[in-house]
N, C-alpha and C positions, 0 to 999 in steps of 0.2 A: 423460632420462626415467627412466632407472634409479635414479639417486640420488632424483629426487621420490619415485618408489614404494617404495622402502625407508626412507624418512624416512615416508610415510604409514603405512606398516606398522610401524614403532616407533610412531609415534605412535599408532595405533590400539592399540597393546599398552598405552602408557602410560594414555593418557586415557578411554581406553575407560568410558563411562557415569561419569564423575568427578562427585560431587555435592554443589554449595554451597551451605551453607543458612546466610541472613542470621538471627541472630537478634536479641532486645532481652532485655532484661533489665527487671526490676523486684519489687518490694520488696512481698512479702507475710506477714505474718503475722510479721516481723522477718528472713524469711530470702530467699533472690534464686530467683528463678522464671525459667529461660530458656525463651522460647516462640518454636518456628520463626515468621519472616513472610511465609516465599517462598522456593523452592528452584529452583539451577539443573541441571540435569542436560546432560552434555556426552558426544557419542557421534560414529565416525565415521560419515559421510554416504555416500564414494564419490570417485571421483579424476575429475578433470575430464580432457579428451581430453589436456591440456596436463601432466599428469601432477599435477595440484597437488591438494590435500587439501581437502575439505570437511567439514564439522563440520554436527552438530547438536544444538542447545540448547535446552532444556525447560525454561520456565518455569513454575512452578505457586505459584498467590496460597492464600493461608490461606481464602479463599472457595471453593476447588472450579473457577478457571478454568486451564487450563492451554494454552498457546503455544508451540507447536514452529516455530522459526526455523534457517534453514539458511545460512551467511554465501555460500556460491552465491547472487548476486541478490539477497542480503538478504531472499529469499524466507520469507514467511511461510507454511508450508507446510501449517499445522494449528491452529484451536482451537479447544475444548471448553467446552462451556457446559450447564449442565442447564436442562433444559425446567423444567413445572410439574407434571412424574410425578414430579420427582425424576432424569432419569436423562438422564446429560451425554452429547452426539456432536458430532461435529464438524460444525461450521458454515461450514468455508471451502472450495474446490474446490483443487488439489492433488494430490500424491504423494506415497507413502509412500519411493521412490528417486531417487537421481539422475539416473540413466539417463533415467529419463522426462521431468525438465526436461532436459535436454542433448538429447534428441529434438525440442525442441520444442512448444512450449502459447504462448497466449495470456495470456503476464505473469499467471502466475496467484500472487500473493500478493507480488510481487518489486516493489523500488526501482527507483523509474523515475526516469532521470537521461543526461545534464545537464537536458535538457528535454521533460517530460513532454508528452502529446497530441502533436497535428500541427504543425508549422510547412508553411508551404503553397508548393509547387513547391519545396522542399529546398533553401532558399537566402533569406539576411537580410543585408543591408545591417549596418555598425555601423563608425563613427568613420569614413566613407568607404572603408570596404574592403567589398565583396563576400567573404560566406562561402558554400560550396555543401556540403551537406549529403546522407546516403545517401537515394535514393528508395526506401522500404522499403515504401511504401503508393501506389501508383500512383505519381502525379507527386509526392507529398508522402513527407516524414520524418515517422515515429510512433516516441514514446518515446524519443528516444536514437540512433536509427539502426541500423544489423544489426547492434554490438553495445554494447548500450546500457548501464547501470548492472545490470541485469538478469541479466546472462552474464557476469559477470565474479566474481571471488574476494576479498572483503573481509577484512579483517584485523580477528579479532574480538578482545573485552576483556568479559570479563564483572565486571561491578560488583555486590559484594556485602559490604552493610554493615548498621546499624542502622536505618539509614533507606533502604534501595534495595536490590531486585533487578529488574537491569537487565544486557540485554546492549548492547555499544557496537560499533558496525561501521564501520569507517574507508576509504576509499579515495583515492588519487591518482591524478587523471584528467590525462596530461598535457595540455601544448600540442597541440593538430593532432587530437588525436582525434574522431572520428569526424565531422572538420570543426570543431569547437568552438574558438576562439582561449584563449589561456591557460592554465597549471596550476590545476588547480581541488582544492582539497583536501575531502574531504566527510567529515564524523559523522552515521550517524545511530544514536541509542540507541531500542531499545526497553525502556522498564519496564513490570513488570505489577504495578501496587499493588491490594490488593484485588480491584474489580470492574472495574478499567479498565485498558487497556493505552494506553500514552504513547508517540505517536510522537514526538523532535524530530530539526530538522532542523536542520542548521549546513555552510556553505562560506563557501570562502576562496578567492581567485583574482588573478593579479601582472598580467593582464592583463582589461581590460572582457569580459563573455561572459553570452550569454544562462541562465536557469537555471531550472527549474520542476522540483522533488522531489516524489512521490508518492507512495504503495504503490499497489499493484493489487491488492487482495484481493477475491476474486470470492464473497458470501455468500447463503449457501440456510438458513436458522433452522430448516427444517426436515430440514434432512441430509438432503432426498428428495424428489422429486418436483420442479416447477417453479417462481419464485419470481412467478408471476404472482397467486397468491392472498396474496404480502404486504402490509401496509402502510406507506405511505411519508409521509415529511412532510417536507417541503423548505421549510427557512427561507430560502426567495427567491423575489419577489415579479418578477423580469426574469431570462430567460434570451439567451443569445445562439444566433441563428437560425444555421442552415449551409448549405451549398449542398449538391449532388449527392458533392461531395468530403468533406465533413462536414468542411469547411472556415468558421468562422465567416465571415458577409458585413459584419461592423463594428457591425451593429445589434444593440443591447439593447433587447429587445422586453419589453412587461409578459407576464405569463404570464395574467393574469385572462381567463375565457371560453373558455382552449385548454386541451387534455390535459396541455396542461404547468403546470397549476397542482394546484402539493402543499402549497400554504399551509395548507392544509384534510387532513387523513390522507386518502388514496386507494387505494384496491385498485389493484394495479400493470395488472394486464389488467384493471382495467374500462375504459378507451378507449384500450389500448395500438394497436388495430387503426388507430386516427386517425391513428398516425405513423408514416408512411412509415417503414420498415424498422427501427422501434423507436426506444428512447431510446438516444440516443446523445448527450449532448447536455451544455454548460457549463451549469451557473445561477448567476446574478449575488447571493451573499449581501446579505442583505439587514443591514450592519454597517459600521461606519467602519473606517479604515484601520487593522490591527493589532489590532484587538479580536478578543477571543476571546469566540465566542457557537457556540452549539449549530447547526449548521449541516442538520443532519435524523436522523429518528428512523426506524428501521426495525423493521415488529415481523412477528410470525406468529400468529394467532389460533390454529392449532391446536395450538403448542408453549408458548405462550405466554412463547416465547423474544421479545425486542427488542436492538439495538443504538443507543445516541445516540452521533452525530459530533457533537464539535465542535471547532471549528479557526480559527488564525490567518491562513486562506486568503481569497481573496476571494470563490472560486468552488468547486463542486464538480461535477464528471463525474456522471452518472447516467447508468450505459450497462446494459441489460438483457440482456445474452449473446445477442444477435442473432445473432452469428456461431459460439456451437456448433452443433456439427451431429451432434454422436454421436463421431466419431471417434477422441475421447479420452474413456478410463476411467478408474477409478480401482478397483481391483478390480471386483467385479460392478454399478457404478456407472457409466452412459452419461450424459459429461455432453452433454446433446442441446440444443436451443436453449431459450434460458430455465431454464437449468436452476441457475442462477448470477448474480446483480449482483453491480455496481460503484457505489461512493463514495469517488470520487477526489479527496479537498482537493485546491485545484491554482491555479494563475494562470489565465490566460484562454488557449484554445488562438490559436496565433498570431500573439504579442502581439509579437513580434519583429517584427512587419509592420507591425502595427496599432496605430500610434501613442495613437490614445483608448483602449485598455487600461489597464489595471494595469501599471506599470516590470515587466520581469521580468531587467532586466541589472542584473549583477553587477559591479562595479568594485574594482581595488584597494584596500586600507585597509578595504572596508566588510566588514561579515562577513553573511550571508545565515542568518535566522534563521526556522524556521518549527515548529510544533507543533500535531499534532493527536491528538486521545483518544478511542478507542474506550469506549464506558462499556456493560457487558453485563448482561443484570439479565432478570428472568422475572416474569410478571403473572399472578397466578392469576385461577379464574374466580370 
C-alpha cells in the first residue's frame, strides 16, 4: 500500500494536468497553418481503497464539447454541451470525486462488463457446464456481478494524432471472475471528434463466455430538474416484455398501441404513469444484423439541447431513474427519481438463457466487436 501511494504521489507530481493537443497542418497562402483538433487534458483523480491510482482525462472537440473520463470503471463522469443560449453544462449525472464512486451509485456513466443487464437466477449453462454467478439483484446478476467492469482500474493510453483524439482503456478480466469462464481481454476507446463522441468496443477470450459491453450514462439535457419533460424516439418497432424480476419472458412484443411506443417522438411522462414502476426495459432495434443505424434521438425543448445514439447493437435499455430517490448529490444537486435516463446499446438481457435472442457468447479466435456514437447538437427556436 505504501509503495502504490508514493507512486501515486509521484505520479500526480509528474502528470499532473499534462495536455495533448492533436494537431493537422495545412497549406495557406504558401505558408503551414497548425490548427488545434482536440485536446486531452490528464489529472489525478484519487486512490482506490486498494492503493492504486486513478486518472482523469478531458477531452475537448474544436466544437465546444468537452468529456471528462475517469479510467475507474471507465466511467464517464462529465459532459458539456451548449444549449441554444449559447452556454454549455453538464448533461451527465456523476461526480466531481472518487470517493463518491467508491461509496457507491448506480453505474453512473461507467463500463459495464463482461455482461451488461440481468442474467436471471445468477447462473447459465454453456458447453455443458453449469456457471453460477453473484446474486447482486434479488435472485439475479446485474451488470457484471458485485464487481463488475465498473469498480475496477483500467489501464489507460491516450491517442493523439492528425486524425484522433481519443482515450483507449484496456482490461484483463481473468478466468473465474466473478463466475465468468475464460480470460477475456477488453479495449474500449473513447474519441470525441467534433460533435460526437465514439464508443468502440473490442474483446478477446481462450475460453467460450457470455459477453454484453455497455456504458451507463445517466442524461438530463437540461442539467436540472427531471427528464420527464424530454423527448424520446426510439428506432424499434418490438420490445421485449419482463416479469416482476425485470427479467425478459422470451417474447418480442410489437410496441404499436402501448406506452412503449417511441417510433413517433414522445414526452417521456406523458404515459409514463401506464408502466408499472417506469421504463425499465430492452427494445428490439429495428435493423439487420451488424448494421449501424441511428437507434434513438433524445432532445429537451427548453434547452434546445438533443443527443442521437446510434449503434451496432441489436437492442437498447431505456431505463428512466426509477430507482433514484434523493440520496445521492452532486453538489447542491439531488439526484431524486427521474432525475436522469439511460440509453444502453446492449444485446438482449438474458440471452444466456434465452436461446431465440441475439448469440452474446464469445469464443476463441473470434474477436467481439461493437461501436456506438453519441452525436450532440442544439435546435434553436
Amino acid at each position: 500500500m505504501k509503495n502504490k501511494t508514493l507512486t501515486a504521489v509521484i505520479s500526480f507530481s509528474l502528470i499532473m494536468m499534462i495536455t495533448v493537443t492533436a494537431c493537422k497542418s495545412r497549406k495557406t497562402s504558401g505558408e503551414t497553418e497548425t490548427r488545434a483538433r482536440g485536446t486531452v487534458e490528464q489529472s489525478f483523480f484519487g486512490l482506490t481503497p486498494d492503493g492504486d491510482s486513478a486518472m482523469l482525462f478531458t477531452l475537448k472537440s474544436e466544437t465546444g464539447i468537452t468529456v471528462k473520463i475517469t479510467n475507474y470503471g471507465g466511467i464517464i463522469t462529465e459532459i458539456h454541451t451548449p444549449g441554444k443560449d449559447g452556454k454549455s453544462v453538464n448533461i451527465l449525472l456523476g461526480f466531481d470525486n472518487l470517493q463518491q464512486y467508491i461509496n457507491g451509485h448506480p453505474y453512473f456513466g461507467a463500463i459495464i462488463g463482461r455482461y451488461g443487464n440481468r442474467i436471471a437466477n445468477a447462473t447459465f449453462e454453456l458447453e455443458a457446464k453449469s456457471f453460477l454467478l453473484a446474486k447482486n439483484d434479488g435472485n439475479n446478476t446485474l451488470h457484471g456481478g458485485i464487481k463488475g467492469f465498473d469498480k475496477v482500474v483500467w489501464t489507460p493510453e491516450v491517442i493523439s494524432s492528425v486524425d484522433r483524439t481519443a482515450l483507449k482503456l484496456s482490461y484483463h478480466s481473468p478466468d473465474g471472475e466473478e463466475g465468468y469462464p475464460g480470460n477475456l481481454d477488453v479495449v474500449v476507446t473513447y474519441e470525441l471528434h467534433m460533435d460526437q463522441l465514439i464508443i468502440t468496443y473490442e474483446a478477446r477470450t481462450d475460453k467460450a463466455t457470455p459477453i454484453n459491453l455497455t456504458n451507463h450514462a445517466y442524461f438530463n439535457l437540461a442539467g436540472e430538474g427531471t427528464i420527464l419533460d424530454h423527448v424520446l424516439y426510439l428506432n424499434a418497432s418490438h420490445y421485449t416484455p419482463v416479469n416482476a424480476e425485470l427479467i425478459p419472458t422470451g417474447e418480442i412484443a410489437p410496441v404499436e398501441g402501448t406506452p412503449f411506443d417511441f417510433t413517433e417522438p414522445h414526452v417521456i411522462g406523458e404515459r409514463i404513469d401506464q408502466v408499472e414502476g417506469g421504463y425499465d426495459h430492452n427494445f428490439v432495434l429495428d435493423k439487420k444484423e451488424g448494421e449501424k443505424v441511428l437507434a434513438a434521438r433524445l432532445s429537451d425543448p427548453k434547452t434546445g439541447r438533443f443527443v442521437e445514439v446510434t449503434t451496432t447493437e441489436p437492442g437498447i435499455q431505456f431505463y428512466s431513474g426509477n430507482f433514484l430517490d434523493g440520496t445521492l448529490k452532486s453538489g447542491d444537486e439531488l439526484y431524486v427519481k427521474h432525475y436522469g435516463m439511460c440509453l444502453e446499446t446492449q444485446h438482449f438481457p438474458d440471452s444466456p438463457n434465452q436461446p431465440e435472442f441475439p448469440n452474446t457468447i464469445l469464443r476463441p479466435g473470434e474477436t467481439f466487436t461493437s461501436q456506438t456514437i453519441l452525436k450532440f447538437g442544439t435546435v434553436s427556436d
